[in-house]
C-alpha positions as CSV (number, residue, x, y, z in Angstrom):
1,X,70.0,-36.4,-58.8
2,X,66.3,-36.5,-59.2
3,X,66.8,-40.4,-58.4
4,X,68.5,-39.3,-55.1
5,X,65.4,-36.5,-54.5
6,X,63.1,-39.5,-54.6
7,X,64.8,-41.8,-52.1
8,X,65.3,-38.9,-49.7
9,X,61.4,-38.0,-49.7
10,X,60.2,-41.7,-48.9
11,X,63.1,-41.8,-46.3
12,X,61.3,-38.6,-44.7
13,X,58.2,-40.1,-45.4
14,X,59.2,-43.1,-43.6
15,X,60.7,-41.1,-40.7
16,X,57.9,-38.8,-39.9
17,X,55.3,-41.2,-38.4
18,X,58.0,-43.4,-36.5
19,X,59.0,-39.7,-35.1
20,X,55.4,-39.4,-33.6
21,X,54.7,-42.8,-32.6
22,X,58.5,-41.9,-30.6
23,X,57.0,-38.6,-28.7
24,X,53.8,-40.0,-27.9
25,X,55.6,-43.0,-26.3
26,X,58.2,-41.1,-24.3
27,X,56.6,-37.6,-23.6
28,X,52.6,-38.3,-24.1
29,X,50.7,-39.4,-20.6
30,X,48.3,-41.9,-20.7
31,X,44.4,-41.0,-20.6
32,X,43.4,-44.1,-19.7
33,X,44.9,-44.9,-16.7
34,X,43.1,-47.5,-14.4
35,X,43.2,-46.5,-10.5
36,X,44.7,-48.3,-7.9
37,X,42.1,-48.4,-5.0
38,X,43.4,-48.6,-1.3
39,X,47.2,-47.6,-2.2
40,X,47.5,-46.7,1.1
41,X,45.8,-49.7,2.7
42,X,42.3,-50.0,4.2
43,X,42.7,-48.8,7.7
44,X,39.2,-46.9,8.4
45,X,36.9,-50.1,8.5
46,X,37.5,-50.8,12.3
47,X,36.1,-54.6,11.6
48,X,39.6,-55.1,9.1
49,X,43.3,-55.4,10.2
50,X,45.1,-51.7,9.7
51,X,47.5,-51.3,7.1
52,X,49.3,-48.7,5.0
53,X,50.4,-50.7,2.2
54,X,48.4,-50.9,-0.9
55,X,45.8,-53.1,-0.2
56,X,46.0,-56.9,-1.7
57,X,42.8,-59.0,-2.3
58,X,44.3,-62.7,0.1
59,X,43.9,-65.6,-0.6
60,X,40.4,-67.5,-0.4
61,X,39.8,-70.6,0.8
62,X,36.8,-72.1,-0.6
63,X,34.4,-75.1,-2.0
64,X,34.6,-75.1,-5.4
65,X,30.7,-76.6,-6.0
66,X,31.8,-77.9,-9.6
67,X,33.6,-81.1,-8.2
68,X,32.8,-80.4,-4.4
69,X,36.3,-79.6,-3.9
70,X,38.8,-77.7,-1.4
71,X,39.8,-74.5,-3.3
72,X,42.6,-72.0,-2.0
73,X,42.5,-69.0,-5.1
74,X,45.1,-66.7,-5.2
75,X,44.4,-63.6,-6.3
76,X,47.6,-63.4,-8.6
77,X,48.7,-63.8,-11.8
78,X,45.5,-63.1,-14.4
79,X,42.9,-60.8,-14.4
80,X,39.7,-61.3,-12.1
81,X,36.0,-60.4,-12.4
82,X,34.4,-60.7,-8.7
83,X,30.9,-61.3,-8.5
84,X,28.6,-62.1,-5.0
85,X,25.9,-64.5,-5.7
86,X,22.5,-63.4,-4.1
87,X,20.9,-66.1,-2.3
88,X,18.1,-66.2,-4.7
89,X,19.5,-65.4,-8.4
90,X,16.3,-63.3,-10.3
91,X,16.1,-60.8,-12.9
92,X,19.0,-58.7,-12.0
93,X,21.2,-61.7,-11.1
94,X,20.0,-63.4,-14.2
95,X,21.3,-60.1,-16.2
96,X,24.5,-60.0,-14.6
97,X,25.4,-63.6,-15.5
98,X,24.7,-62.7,-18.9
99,X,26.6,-59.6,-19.0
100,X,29.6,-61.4,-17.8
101,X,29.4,-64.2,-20.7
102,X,29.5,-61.1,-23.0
103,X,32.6,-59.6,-21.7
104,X,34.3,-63.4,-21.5
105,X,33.2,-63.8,-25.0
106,X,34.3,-60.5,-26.0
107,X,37.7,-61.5,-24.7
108,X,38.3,-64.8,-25.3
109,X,41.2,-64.4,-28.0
110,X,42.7,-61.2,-26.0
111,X,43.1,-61.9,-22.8
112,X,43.5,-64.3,-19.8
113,X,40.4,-63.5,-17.4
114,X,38.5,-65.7,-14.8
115,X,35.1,-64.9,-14.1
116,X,34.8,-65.8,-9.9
117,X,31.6,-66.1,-8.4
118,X,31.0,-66.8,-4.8
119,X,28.0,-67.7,-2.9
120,X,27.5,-68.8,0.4
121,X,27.3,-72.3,1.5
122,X,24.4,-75.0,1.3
123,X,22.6,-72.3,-1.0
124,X,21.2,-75.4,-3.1
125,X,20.7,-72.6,-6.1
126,X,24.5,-72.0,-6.4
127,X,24.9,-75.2,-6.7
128,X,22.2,-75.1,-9.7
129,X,23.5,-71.9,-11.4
130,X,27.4,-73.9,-11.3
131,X,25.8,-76.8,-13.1
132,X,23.8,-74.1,-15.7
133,X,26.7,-72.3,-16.7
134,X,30.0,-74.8,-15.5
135,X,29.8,-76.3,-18.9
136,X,29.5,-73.2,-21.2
137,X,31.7,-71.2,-19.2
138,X,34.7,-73.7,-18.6
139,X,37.0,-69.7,-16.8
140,X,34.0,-69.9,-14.5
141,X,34.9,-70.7,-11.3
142,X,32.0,-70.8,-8.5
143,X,33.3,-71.0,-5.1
144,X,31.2,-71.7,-1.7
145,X,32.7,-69.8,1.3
146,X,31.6,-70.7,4.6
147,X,29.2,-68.4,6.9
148,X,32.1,-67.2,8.9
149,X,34.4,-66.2,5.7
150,X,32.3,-64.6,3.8
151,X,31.2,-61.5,5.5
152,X,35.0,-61.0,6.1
153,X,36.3,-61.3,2.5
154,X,33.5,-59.2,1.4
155,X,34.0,-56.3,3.7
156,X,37.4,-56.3,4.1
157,X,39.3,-58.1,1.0
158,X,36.9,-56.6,-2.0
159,X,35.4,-53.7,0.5
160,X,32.1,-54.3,-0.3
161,X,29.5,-52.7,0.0
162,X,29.8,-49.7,-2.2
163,X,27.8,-46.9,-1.4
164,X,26.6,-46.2,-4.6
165,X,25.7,-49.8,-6.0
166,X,23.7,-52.1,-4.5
167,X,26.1,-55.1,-3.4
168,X,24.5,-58.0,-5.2
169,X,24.4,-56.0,-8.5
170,X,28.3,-54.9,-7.6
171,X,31.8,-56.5,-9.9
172,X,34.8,-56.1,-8.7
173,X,37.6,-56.2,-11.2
174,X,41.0,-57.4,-9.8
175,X,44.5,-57.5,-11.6
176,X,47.7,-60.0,-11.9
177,X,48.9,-58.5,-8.6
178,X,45.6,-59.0,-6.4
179,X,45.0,-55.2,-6.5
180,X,41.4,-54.0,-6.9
181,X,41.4,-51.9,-9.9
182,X,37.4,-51.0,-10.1
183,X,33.7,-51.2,-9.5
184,X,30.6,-51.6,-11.8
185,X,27.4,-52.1,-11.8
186,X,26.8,-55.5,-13.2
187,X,23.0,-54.3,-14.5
188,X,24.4,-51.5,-16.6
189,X,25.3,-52.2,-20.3
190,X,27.5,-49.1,-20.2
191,X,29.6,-50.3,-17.4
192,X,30.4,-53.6,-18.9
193,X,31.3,-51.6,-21.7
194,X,33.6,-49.9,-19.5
195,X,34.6,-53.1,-17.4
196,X,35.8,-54.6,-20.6
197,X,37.4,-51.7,-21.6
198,X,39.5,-51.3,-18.6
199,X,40.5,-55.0,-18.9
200,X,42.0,-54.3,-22.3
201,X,43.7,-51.7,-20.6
202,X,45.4,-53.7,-18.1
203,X,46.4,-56.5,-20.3
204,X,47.9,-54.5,-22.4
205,X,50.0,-52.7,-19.7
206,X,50.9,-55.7,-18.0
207,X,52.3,-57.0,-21.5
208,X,54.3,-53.8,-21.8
209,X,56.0,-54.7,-18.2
């Protein structure tokens, strides 16, 4: 009897935390939810096509400058961080670059993320900065678009400029379905902390699916 006492205790024992982890999973809402920007499209920038679909990063056609190659990136599949190269990378630049190591380093192990950087063609210090970092950073990619492009996918693929950050100091985070899923300030500890937060979050989720 007192044998039987004992197994029923560690069966209850047992049962208890699987019974929470159970209600948290199937009644509990998620705090941590990462918003969908533009779910219903992007049609108040008179300069962009109208639509009324969730708006989808397209695809870029591009140089990449580490092989002076043709590039066509699709913004599917993986994780993206979206960086605009100023035409002169200083301090702030300089920072940013070194933020976005961090979070790759950060993530190496948990995550599949490409770091994209984009400057603007026959910028001779792009070309510098691919050959500084191309070797360290081998999920770098550093694509040239061409004068005529890259107004466009700026304004209205990652509908930039944000108000409230300055553009060249501005990542945009992109997920596996080419939706934009945030903005931070590249110069701001905190909001890399949050940046790789939120990519956590979205891995995570998208392993769930």
């Amino acid at each position: 009897m007192q044998k039987s006492r004992k197994i029923g205790l560690l069966i209850l024992l047992l049962a208890i935390p699987i019974f929470f982890v159970l209600f948290f999973e199937l009644f509990s809402t998620s705090h941590y939810a990462i918003p969908v920007y533009y779910e219903t499209g992007i049609d108040s920038l008179a300069e962009c096509e109208p639509s009324q679909s969730i708006h989808q990063v397209s695809t870029l056609s591009a140089r990449n400058v580490v092989g002076d190659q043709p590039q066509s990136l699709e913004f599917t599949d993986i994780l993206r961080a979206v960086y605009i190269l100023p035409t002169e990378c200083s301090e702030d630049c300089r920072t940013i670059l070194e933020e976005l190591a961090r979070v790759q380093g950060v993530l190496e192990s948990q995550t599949s993320l490409q770091t994209v950087l984009i400057g603007k063609t026959g910028d001779p210090s792009f070309s510098d900065l691919a050959e500084e970092y191309a070797s360290s950073q081998s999920t770098w990619l550093f694509l040239e678009g061409t004068e005529t492009q890259f107004p466009s996918f700026l304004q209205c693929e990652l509908v930039l400029p944000r108000i409230n950050i300055p553009l060249h100091e501005t990542l945009v985070l992109v997920d596996q379905q080419g939706r934009i899923r945030g903005y931070y300030r590249g110069t701001d500890a905190s909001e890399i902390d949050r940046l790789i937060a939120e990519i956590r979050i979205l891995e995570y989720s998208a392993n769930k699916e």
